[in-house]
C-alpha positions in Angstrom: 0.0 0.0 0.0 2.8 2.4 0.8 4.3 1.9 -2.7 1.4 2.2 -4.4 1.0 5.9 -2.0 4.2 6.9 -3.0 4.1 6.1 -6.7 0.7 7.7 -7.0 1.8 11.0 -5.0 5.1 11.2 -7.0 2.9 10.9 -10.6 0.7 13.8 -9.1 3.6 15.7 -8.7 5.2 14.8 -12.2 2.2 16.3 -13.5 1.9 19.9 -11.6 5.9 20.2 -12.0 4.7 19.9 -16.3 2.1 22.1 -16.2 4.0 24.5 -13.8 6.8 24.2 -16.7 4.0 24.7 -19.5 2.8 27.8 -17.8 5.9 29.6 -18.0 6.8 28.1 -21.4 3.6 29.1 -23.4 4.0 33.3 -22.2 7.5 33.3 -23.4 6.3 31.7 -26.8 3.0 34.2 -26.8 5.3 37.3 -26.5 7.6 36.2 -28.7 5.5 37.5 -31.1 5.3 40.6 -29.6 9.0 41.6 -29.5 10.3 44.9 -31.7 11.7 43.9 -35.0 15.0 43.1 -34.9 18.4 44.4 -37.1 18.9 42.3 -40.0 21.4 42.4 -43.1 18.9 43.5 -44.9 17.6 46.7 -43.2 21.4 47.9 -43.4 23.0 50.0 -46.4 26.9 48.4 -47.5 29.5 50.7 -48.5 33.4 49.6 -49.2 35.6 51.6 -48.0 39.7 52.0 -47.5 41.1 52.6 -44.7 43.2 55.4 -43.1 45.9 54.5 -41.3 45.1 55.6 -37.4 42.8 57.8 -38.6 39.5 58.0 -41.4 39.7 56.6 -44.6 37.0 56.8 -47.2 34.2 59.0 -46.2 30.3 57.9 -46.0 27.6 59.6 -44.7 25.2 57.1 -41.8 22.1 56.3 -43.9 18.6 57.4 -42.8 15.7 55.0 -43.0 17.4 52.2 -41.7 17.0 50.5 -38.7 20.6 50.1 -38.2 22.1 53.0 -36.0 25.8 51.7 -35.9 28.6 51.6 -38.4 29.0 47.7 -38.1 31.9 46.4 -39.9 30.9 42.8 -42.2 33.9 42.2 -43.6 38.1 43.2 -43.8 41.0 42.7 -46.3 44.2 43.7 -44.3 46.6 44.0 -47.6 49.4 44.1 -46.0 49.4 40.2 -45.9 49.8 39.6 -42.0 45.8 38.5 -42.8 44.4 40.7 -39.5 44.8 44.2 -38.4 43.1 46.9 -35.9 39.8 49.0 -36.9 38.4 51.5 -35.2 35.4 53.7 -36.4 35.7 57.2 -37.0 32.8 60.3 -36.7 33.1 64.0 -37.8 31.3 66.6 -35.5 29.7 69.6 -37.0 33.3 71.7 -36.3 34.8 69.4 -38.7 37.1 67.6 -35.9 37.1 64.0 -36.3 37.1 61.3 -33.5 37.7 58.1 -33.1 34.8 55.8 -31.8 34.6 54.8 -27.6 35.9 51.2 -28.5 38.9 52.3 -30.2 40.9 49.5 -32.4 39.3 46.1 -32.2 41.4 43.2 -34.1 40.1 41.2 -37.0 40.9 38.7 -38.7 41.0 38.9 -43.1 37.2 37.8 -44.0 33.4 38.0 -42.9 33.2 39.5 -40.2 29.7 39.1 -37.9 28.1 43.1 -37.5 31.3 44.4 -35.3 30.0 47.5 -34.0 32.6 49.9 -34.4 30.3 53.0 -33.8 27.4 52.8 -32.0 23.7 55.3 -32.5 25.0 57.2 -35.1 23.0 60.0 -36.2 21.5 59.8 -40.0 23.8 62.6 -42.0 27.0 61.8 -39.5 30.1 61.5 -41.8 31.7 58.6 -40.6 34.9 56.3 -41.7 37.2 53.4 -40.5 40.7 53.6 -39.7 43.3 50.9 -39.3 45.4 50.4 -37.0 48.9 48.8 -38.8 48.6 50.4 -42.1 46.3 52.0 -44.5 44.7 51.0 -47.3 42.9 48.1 -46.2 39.7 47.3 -47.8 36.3 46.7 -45.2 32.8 46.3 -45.7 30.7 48.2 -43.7 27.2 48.1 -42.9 24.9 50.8 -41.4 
C-alpha cells in the first residue's frame, strides 16, 4: 500500500511540476511575437571603404531609413598580408574635428566578419569612416 501511496503521490507531482513548466513556457512563446523587429542584413546599407591609417579613410555619410544606428563592420582585407589588423570607427562633428569611436581599435581577422560594431547610435547625415590600426589601405565592408 505504501508503494502504491508513493508512486501515485510522485505521478501527481510529475504532473503539476509539467504544467508549472507549461505555464511559464507558453508566455515566453506568446510574447515572442510581440517583440520589436529586430536588425537584419537586410535593413542595413553596404558601402566599401579603404582605410586610413590611425585615422579616417573613405568618407560615408550614416544612412537614414534604416534600422541600423551603428557603423557595423561585415567584412576586412588587411593588404598588407599579415591577414588581421586593428579597426576603429571614426565620426566627424559639425566643427569638422574627427574622432575616433569609444571602443577604439578592435582586431580582426582577413574575411566576414559578424556586424562588429565599431560606432554605435550614429545620427542619419554623420560623416563617418574606419581607420586601421597597422597600415592604410585596407579594404572593409561596412554596414549601417
Amino acid at each position: 500500500m505504501t508503494i502504491r501511496k508513493t508512486t501515485s503521490v510522485l505521478a501527481g507531482l510529475a504532473a503539476v511540476a509539467a504544467g508549472a513548466i507549461t505555464a511559464l513556457v507558453v508566455p515566453a512563446a506568446a510574447n515572442a511575437s510581440a517583440a520589436p523587429a529586430t536588425i537584419t542584413p537586410q535593413s542595413c546599407v553596404r558601402n566599401n571603404l579603404t582605410t586610413g591609417f590611425q585615422g579616417p579613410g573613405t568618407v560615408v555619410r550614416k544612412a537614414s531609413g534604416t534600422t541600423c544606428h551603428d557603423l557595423n563592420l561585415v567584412f576586412a582585407n588587411d593588404t598588407s598580408g599579415f591577414g588581421f589588423d586593428s579597426y576603429a570607427g571614426f565620426y566627424q562633428t559639425s566643427n569638422g574635428v574627427w574622432h575616433t569611436g569609444s571602443r577604439g581599435y578592435i582586431q580582426v581577422s582577413n574575411g566576414p566578419v559578424n556586424f562588429l560594431v565599431l560606432l554605435s547610435d550614429v545620427l542619419s547625415g554623420t560623416p563617418m569612416s574606419v581607420g586601421s590600426f597597422y597600415d592604410g589601405g585596407d579594404g572593409v565592408q561596412i554596414a549601417h
